[in-house]
PDB file of N, CA, C and O in Angstrom:
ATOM      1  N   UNK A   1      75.636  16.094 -92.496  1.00  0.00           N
ATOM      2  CA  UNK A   1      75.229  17.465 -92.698  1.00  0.00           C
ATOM      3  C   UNK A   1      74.607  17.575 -94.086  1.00  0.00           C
ATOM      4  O   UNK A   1      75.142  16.974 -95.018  1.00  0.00           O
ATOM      5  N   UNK A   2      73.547  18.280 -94.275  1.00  0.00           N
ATOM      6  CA  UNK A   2      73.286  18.518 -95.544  1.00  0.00           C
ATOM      7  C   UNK A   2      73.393  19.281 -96.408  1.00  0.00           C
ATOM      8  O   UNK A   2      74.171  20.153 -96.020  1.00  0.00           O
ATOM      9  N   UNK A   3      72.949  19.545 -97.709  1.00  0.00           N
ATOM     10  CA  UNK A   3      73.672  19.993 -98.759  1.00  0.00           C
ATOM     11  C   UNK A   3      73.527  21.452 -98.809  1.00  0.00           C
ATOM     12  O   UNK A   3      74.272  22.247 -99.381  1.00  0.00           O
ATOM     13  N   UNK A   4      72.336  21.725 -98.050  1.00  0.00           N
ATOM     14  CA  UNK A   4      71.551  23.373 -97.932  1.00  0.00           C
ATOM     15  C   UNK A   4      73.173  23.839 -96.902  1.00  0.00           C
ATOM     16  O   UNK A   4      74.175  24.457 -97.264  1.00  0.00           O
ATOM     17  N   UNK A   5      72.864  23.303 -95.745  1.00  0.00           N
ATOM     18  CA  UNK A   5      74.010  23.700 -94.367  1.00  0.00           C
ATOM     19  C   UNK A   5      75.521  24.122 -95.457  1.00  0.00           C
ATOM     20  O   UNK A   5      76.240  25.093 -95.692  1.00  0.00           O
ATOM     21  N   UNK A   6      75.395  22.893 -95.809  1.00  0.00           N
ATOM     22  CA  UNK A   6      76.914  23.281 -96.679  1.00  0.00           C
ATOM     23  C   UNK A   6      77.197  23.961 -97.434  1.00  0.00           C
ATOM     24  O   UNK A   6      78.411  24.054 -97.610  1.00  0.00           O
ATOM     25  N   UNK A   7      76.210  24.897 -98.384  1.00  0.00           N
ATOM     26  CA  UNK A   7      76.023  25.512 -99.237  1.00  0.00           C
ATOM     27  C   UNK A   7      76.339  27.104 -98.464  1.00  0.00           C
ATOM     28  O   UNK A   7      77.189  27.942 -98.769  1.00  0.00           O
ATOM     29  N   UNK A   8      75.319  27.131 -97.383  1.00  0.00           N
ATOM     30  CA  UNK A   8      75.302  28.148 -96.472  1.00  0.00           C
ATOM     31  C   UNK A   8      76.949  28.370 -95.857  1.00  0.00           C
ATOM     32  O   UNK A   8      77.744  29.244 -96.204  1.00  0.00           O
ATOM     33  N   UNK A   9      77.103  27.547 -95.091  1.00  0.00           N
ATOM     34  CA  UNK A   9      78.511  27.843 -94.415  1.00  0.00           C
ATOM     35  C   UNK A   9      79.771  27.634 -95.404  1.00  0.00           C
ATOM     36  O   UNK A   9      80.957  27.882 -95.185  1.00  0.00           O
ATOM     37  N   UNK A  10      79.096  27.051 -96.669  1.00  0.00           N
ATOM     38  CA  UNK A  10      80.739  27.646 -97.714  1.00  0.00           C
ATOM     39  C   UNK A  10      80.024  28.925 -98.670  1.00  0.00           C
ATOM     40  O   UNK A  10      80.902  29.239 -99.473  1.00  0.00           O
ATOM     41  N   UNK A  11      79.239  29.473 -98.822  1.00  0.00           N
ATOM     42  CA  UNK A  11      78.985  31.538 -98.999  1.00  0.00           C
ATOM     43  C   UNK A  11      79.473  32.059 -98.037  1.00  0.00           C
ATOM     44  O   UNK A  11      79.998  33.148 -98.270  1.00  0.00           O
ATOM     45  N   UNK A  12      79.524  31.567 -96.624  1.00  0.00           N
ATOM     46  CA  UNK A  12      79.850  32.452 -96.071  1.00  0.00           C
ATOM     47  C   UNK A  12      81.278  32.833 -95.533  1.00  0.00           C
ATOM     48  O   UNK A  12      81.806  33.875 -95.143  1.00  0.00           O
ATOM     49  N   UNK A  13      81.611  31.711 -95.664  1.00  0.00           N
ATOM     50  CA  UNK A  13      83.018  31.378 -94.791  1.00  0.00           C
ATOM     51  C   UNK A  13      83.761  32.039 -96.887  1.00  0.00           C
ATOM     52  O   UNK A  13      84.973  32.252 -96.874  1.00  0.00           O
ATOM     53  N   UNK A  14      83.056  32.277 -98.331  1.00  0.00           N
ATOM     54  CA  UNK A  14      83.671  32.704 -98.869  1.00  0.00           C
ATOM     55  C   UNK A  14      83.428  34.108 -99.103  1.00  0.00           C
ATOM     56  O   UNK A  14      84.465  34.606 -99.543  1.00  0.00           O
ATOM     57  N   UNK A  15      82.176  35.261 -98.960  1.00  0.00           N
ATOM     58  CA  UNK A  15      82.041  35.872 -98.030  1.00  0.00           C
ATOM     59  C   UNK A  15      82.956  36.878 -97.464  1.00  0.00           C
ATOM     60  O   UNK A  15      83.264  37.968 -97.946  1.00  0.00           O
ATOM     61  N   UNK A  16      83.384  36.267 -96.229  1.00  0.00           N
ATOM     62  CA  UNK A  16      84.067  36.520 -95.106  1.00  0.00           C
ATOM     63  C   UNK A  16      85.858  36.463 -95.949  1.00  0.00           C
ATOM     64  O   UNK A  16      86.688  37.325 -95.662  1.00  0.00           O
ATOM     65  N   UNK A  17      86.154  35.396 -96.896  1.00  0.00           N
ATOM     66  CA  UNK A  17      87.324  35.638 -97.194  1.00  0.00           C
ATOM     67  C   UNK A  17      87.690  36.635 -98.225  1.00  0.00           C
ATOM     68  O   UNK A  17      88.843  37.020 -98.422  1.00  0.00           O
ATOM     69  N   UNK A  18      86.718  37.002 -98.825  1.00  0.00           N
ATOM     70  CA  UNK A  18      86.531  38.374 -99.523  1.00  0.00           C
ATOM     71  C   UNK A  18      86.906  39.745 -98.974  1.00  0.00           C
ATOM     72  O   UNK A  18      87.656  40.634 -99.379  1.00  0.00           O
ATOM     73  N   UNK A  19      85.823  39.550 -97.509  1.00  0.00           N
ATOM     74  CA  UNK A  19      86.227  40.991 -96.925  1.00  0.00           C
ATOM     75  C   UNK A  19      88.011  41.034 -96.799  1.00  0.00           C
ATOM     76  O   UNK A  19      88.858  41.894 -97.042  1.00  0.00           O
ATOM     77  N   UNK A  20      88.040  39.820 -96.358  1.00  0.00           N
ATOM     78  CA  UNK A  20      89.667  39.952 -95.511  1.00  0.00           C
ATOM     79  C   UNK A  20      90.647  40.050 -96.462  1.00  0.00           C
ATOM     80  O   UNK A  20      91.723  40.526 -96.103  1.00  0.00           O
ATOM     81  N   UNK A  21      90.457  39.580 -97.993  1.00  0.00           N
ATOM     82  CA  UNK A  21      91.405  39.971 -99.020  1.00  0.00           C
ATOM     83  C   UNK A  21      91.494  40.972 -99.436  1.00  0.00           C
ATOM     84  O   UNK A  21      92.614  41.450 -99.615  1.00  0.00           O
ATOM     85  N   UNK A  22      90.125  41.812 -99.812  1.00  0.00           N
ATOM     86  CA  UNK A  22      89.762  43.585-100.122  1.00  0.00           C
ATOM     87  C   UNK A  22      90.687  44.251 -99.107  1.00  0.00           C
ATOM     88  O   UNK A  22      91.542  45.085 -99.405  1.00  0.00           O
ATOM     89  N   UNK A  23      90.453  43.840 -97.983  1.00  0.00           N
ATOM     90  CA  UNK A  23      91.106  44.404 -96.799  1.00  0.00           C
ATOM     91  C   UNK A  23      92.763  44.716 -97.238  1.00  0.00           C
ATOM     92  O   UNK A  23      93.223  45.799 -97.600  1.00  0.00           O
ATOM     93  N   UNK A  24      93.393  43.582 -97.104  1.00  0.00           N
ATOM     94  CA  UNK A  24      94.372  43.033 -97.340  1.00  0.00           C
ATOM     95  C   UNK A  24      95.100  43.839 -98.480  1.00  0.00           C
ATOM     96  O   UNK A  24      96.233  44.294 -98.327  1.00  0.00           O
ATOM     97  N   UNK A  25      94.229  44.007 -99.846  1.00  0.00           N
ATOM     98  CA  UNK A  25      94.342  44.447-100.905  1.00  0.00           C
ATOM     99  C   UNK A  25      94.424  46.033-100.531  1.00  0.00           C
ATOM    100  O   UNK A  25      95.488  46.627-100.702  1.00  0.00           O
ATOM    101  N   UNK A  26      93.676  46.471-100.197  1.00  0.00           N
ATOM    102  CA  UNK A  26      94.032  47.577 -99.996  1.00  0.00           C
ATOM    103  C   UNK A  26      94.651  48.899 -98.771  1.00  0.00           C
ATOM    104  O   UNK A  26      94.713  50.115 -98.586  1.00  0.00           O
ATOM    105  N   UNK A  27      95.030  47.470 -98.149  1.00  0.00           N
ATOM    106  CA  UNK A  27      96.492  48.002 -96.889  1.00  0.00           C
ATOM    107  C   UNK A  27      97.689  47.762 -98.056  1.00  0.00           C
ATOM    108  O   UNK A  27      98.574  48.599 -98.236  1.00  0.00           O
ATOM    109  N   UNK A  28      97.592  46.436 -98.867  1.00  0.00           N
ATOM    110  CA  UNK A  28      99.040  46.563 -99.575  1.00  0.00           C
ATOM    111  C   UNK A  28      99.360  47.741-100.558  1.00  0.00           C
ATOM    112  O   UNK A  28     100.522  48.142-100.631  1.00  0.00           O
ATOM    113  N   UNK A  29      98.360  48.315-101.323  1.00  0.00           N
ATOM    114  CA  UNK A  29      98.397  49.192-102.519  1.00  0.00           C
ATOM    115  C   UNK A  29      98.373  50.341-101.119  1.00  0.00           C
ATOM    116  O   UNK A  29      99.533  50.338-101.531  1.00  0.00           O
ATOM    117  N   UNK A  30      98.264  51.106-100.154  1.00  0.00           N
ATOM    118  CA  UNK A  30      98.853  51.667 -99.863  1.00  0.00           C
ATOM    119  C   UNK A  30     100.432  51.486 -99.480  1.00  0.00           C
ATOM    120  O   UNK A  30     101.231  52.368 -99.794  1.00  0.00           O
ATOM    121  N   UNK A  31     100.732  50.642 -98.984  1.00  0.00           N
ATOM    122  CA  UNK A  31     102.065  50.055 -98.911  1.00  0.00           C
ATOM    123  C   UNK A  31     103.335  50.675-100.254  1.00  0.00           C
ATOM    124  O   UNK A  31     104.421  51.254-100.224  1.00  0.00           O
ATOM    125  N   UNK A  32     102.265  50.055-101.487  1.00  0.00           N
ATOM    126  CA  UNK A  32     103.564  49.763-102.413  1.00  0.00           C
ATOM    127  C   UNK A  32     103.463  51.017-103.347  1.00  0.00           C
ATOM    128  O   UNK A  32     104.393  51.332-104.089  1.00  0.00           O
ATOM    129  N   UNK A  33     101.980  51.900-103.255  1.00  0.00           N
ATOM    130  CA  UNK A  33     102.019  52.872-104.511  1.00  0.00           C
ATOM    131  C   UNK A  33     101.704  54.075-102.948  1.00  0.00           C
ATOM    132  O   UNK A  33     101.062  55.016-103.415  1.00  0.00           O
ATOM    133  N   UNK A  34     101.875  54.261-101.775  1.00  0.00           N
ATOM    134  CA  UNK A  34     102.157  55.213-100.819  1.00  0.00           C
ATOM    135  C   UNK A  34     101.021  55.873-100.683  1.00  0.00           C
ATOM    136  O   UNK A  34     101.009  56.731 -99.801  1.00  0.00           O
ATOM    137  N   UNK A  35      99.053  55.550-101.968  1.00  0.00           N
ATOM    138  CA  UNK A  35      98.106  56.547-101.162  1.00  0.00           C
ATOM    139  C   UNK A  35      96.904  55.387-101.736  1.00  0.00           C
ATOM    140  O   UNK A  35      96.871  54.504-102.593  1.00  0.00           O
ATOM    141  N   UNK A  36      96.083  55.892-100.844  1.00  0.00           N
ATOM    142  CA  UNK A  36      94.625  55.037-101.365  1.00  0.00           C
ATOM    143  C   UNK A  36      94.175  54.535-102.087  1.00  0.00           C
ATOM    144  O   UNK A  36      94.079  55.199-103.119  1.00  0.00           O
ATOM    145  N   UNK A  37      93.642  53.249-102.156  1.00  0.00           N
ATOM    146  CA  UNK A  37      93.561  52.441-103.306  1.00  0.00           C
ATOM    147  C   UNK A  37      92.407  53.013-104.340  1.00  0.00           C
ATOM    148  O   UNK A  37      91.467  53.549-103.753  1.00  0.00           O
ATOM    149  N   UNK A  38      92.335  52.993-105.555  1.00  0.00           N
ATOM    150  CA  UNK A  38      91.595  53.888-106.318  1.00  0.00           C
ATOM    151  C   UNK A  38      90.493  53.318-106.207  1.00  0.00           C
ATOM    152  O   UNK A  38      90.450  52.542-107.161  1.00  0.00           O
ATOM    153  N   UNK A  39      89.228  53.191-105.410  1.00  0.00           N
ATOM    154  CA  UNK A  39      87.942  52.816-105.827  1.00  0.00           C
ATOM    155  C   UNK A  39      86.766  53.968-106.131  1.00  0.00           C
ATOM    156  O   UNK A  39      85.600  53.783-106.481  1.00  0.00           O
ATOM    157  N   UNK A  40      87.532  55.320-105.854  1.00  0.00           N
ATOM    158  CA  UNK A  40      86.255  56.293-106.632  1.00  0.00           C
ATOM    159  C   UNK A  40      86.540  56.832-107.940  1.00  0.00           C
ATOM    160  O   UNK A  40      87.520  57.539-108.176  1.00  0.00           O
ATOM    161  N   UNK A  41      85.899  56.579-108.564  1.00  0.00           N
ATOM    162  CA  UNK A  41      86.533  56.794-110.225  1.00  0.00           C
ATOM    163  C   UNK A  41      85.796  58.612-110.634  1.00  0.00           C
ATOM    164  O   UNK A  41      85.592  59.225-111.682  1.00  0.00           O
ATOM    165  N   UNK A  42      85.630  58.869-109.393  1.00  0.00           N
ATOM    166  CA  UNK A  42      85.255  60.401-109.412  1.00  0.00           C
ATOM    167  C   UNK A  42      86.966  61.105-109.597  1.00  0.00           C
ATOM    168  O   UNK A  42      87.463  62.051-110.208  1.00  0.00           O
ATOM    169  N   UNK A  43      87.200  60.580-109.156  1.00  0.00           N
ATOM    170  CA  UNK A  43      88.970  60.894-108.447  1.00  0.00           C
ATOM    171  C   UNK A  43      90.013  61.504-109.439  1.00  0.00           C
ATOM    172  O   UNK A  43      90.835  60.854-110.086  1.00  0.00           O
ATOM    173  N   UNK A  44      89.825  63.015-109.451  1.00  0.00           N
ATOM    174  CA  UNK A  44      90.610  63.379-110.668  1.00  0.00           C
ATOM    175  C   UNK A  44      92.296  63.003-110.603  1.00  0.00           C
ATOM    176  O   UNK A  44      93.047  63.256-111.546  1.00  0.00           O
ATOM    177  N   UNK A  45      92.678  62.461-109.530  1.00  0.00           N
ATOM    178  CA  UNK A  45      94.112  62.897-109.177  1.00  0.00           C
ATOM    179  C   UNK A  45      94.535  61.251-109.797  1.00  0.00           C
ATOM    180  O   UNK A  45      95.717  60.908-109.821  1.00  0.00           O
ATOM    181  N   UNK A  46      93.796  60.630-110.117  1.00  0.00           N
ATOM    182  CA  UNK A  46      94.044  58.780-110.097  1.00  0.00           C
ATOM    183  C   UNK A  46      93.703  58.710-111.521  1.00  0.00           C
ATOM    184  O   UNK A  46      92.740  59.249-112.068  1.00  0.00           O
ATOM    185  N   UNK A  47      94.961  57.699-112.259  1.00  0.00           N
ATOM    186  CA  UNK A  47      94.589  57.634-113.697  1.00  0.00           C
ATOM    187  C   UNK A  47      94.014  56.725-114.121  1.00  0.00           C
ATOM    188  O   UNK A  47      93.821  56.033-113.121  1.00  0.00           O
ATOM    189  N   UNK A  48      93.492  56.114-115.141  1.00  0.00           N
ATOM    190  CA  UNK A  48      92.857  55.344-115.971  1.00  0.00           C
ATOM    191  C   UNK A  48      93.628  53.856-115.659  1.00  0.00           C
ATOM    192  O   UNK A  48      93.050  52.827-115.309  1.00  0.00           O
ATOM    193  N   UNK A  49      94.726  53.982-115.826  1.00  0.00           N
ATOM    194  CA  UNK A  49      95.834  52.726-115.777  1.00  0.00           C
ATOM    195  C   UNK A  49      95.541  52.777-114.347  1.00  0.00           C
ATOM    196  O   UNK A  49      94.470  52.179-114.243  1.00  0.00           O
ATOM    197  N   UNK A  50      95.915  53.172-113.175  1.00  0.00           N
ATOM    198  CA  UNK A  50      95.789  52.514-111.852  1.00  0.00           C
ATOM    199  C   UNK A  50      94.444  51.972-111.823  1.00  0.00           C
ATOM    200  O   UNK A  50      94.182  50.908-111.262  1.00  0.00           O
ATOM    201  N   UNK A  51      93.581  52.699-112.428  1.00  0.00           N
ATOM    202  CA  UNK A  51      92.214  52.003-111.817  1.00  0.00           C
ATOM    203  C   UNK A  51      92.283  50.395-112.794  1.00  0.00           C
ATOM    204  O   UNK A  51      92.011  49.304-112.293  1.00  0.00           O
ATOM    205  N   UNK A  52      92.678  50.590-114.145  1.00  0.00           N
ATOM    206  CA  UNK A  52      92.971  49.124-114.764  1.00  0.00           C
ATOM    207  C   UNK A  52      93.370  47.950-113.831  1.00  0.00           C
ATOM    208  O   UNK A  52      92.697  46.936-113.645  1.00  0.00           O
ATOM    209  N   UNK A  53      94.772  48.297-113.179  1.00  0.00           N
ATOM    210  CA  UNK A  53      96.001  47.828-112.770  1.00  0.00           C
ATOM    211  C   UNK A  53      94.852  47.349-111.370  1.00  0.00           C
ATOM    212  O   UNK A  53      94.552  46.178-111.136  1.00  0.00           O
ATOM    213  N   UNK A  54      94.436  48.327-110.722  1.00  0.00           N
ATOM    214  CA  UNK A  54      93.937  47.977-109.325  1.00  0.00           C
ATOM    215  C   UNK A  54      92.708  47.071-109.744  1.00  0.00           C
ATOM    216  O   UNK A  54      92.656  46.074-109.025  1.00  0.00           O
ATOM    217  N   UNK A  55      91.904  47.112-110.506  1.00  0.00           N
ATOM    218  CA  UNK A  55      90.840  46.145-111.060  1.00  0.00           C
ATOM    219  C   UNK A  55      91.175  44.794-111.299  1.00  0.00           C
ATOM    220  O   UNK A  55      90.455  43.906-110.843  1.00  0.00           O
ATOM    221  N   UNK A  56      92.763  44.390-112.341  1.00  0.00           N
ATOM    222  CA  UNK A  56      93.281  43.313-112.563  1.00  0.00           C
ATOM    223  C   UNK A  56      93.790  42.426-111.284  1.00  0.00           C
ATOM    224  O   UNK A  56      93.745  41.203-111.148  1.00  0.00           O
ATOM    225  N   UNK A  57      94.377  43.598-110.233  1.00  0.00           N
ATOM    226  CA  UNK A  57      95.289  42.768-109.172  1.00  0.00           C
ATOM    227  C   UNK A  57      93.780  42.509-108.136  1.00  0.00           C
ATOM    228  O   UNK A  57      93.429  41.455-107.604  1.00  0.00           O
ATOM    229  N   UNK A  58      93.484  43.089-108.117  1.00  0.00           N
ATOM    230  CA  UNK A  58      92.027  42.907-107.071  1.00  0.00           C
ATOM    231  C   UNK A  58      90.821  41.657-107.457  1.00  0.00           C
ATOM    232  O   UNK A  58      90.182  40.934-106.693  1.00  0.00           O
ATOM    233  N   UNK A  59      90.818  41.734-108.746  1.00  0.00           N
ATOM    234  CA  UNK A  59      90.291  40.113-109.285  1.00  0.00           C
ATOM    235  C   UNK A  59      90.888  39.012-109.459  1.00  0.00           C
ATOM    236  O   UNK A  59      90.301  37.930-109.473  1.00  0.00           O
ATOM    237  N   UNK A  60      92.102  39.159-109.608  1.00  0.00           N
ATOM    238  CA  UNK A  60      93.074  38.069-109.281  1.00  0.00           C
ATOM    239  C   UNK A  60      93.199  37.834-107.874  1.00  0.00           C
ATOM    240  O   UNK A  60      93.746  36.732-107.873  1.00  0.00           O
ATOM    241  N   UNK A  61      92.980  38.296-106.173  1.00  0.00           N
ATOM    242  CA  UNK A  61      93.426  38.232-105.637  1.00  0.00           C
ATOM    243  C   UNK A  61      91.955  37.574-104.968  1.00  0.00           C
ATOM    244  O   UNK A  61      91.826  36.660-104.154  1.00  0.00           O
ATOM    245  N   UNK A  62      90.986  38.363-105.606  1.00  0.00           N
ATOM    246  CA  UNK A  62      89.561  38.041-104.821  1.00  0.00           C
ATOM    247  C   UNK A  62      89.468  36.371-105.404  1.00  0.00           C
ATOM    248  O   UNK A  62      89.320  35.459-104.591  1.00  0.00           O
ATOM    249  N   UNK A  63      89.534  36.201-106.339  1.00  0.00           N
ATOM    250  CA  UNK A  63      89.368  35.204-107.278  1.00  0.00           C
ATOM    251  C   UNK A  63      90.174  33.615-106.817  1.00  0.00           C
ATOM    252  O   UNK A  63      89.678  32.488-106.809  1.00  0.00           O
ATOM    253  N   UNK A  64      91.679  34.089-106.433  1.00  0.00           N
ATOM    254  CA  UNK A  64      92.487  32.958-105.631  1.00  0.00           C
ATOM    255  C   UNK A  64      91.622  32.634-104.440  1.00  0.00           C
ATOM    256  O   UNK A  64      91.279  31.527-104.025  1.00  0.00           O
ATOM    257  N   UNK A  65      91.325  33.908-103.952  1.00  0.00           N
ATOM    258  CA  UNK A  65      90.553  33.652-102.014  1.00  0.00           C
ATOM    259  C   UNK A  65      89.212  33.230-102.121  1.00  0.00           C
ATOM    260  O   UNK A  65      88.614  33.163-101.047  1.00  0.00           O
ATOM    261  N   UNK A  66      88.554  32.913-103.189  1.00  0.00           N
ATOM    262  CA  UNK A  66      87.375  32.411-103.454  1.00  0.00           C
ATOM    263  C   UNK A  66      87.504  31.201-103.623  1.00  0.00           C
ATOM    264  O   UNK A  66      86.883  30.521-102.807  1.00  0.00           O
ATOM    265  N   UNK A  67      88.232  30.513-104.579  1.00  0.00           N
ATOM    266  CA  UNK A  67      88.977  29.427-104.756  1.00  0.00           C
ATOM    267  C   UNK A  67      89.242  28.874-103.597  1.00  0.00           C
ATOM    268  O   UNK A  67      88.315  28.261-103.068  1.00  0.00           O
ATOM    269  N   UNK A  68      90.504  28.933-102.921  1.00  0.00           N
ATOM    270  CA  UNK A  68      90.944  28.101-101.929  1.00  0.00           C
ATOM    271  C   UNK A  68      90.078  28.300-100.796  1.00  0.00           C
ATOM    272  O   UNK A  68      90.328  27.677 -99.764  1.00  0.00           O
ATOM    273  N   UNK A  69      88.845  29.279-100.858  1.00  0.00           N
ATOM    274  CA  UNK A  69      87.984  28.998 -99.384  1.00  0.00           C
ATOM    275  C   UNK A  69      87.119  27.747 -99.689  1.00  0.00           C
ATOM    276  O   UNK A  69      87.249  26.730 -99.008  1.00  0.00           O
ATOM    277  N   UNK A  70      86.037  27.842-100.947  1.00  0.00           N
ATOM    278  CA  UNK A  70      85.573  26.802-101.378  1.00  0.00           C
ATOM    279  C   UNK A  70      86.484  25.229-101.215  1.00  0.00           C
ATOM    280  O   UNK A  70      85.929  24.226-100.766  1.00  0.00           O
ATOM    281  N   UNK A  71      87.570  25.239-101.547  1.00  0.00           N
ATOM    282  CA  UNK A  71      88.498  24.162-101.858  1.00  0.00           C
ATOM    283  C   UNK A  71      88.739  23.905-100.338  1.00  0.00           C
ATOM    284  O   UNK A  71      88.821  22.693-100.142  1.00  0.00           O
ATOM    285  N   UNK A  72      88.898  24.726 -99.057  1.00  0.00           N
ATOM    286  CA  UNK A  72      88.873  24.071 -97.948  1.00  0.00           C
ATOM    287  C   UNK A  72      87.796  23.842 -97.212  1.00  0.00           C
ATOM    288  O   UNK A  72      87.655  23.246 -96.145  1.00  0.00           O
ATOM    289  N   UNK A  73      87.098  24.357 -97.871  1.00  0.00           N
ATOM    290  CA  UNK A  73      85.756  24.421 -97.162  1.00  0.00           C
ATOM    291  C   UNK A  73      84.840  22.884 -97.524  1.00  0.00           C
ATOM    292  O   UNK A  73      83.949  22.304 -96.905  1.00  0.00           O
ATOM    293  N   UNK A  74      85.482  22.618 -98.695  1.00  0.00           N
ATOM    294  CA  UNK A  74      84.931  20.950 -99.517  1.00  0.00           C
ATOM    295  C   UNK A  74      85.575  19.707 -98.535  1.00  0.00           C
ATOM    296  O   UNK A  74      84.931  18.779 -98.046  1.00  0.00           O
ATOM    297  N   UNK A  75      86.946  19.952 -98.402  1.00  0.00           N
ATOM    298  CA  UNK A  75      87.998  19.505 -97.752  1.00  0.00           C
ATOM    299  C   UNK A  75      87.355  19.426 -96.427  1.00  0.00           C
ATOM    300  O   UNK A  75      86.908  18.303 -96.189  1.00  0.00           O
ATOM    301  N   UNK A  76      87.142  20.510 -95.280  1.00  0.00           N
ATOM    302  CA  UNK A  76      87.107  19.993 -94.304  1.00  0.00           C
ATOM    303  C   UNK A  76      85.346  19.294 -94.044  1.00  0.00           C
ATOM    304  O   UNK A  76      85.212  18.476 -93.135  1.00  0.00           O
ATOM    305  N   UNK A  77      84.404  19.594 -94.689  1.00  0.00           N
ATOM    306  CA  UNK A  77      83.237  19.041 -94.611  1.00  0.00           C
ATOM    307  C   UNK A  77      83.608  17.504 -95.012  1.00  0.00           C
ATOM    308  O   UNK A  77      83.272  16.804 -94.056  1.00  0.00           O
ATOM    309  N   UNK A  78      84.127  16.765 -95.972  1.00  0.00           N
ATOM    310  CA  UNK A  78      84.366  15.728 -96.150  1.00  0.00           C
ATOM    311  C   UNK A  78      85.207  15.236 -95.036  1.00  0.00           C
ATOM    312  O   UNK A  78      84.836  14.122 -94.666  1.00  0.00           O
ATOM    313  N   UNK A  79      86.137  15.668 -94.434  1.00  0.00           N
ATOM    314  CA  UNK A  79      86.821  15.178 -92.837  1.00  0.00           C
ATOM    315  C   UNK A  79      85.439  14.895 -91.933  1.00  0.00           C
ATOM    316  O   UNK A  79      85.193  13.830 -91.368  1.00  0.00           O
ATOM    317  N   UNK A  80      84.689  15.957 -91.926  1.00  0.00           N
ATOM    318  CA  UNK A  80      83.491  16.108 -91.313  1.00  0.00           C
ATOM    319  C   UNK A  80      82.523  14.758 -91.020  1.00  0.00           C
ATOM    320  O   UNK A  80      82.051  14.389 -89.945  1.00  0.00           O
ATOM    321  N   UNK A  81      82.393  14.136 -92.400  1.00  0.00           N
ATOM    322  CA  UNK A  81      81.376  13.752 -92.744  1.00  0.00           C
ATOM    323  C   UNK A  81      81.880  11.879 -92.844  1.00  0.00           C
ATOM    324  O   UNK A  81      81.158  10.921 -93.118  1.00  0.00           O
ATOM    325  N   UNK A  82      83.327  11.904 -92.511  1.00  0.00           N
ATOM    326  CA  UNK A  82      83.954  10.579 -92.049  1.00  0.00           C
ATOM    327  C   UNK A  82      84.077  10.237 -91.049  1.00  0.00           C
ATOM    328  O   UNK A  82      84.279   9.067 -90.722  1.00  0.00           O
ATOM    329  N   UNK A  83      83.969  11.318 -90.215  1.00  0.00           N
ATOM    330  CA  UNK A  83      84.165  11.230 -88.918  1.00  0.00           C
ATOM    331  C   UNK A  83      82.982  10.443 -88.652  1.00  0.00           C
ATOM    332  O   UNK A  83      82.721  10.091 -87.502  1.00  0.00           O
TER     333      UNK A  83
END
């Protein structure tokens, strides 16, 4: 396979693990703080610190799932490419 293909199907497959962590991210922050995760900073009712707090945990979380998609995505193309 070549290097373009691989390039392509690891954006996307990281991508795709983005949506599903945002997702993820913000079913849990309803979960643990009980209302919508702060992404309109119009939002008089939401303070300065949650939007901090939700910025820090949301780049840390996007940031791991970027990581380990790339990292399996290297992984299984090299299975791939022994075969």
């Amino acid at each position: 396979m070549n290097a373009t293909t691989q390039k392509l199907v690891t954006a996307g497959t990281v991508a795709l693990a983005g949506l599903v962590a945002a997702k993820v991210l913000e079913k849990g922050w309803k979960l643990v703080t009980g209302h919508e995760a702060p992404i309109d900073f119009d939002d008089d009712q939401t303070s300065i610190s949650e939007f901090v707090i939700y910025a820090a945990v949301s780049g840390a979380i996007l940031a791991v799932a970027r990581a380990a998609t790339q990292k399996q995505t290297k992984k299984a193309f090299a299975t791939i490419e022994k075969s």
